[in-house]
N, C-alpha and C positions, 0 to 999 in steps of 0.2 A: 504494500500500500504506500502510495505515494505519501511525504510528510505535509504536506498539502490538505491532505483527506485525515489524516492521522490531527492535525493541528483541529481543523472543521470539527471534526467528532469531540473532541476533549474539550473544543469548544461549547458545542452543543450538552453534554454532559454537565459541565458547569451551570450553563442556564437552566437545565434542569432539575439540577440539585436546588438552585434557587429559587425554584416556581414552588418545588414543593416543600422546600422551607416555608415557605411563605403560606403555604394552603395551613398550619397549624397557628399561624401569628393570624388569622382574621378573625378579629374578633367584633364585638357590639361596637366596639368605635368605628367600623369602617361600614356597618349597615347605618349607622349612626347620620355619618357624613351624606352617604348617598342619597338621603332620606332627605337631608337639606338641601341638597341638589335639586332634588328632584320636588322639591316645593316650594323653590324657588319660582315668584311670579314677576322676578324684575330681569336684570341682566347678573349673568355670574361674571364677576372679575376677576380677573386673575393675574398675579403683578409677580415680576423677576426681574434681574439683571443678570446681564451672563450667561451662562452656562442654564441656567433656573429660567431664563427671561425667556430663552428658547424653547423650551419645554413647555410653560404656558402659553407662548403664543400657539405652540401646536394642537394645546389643549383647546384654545379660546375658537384656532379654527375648526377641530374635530367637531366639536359642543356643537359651534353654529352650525355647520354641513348637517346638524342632526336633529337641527330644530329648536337648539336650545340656544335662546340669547345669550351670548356669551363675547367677551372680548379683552384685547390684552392690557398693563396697564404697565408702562415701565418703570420701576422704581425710582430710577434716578432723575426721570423726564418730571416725574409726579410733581413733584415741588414748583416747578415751573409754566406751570397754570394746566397741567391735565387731570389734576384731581378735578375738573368741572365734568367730567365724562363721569361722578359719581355723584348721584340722586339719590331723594328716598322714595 
């Protein structure tokens, strides 16, 4: 086997082990959150910088392509007049 396909596998392996790490960490906090999500009647914001900043914008685009108002808010721009994209 090519180390190629050897690296791929050990790769996937790894994700693995993490997903199901993870399946005994869900607990009432995370039915918890989605619950708020999901009654939410206004827009979900979602704010980062960096690395985080990218990840909520992906989130803010997935939300919206899904019907759920959602948009990004960047932390460091915040201060400088786009806290007005939050309403009550």
């Amino acid at each position: 086997m090519s180390p190629l396909l050897v690296r791929a596998r050990e790769t996937l392996k790894i994700e693995i082990a993490g997903l199901e790490g993870l399946i005994e960490r869900l607990g009432p906090e995370f039915e918890e959150a989605v619950n708020l999500l999901y009654a939410c009647q206004g827009k979900i914001i979602l704010a980062g910088m960096g690395k985080s900043g990218l990840i909520a914008q992906k989130i803010a685009a997935t939300l919206t392509s899904t019907g759920t108002p959602a948009l990004f808010l960047h932390a460091g721009e915040s201060t400088h007049g786009d806290l007005g994209i939050i309403t009550k």
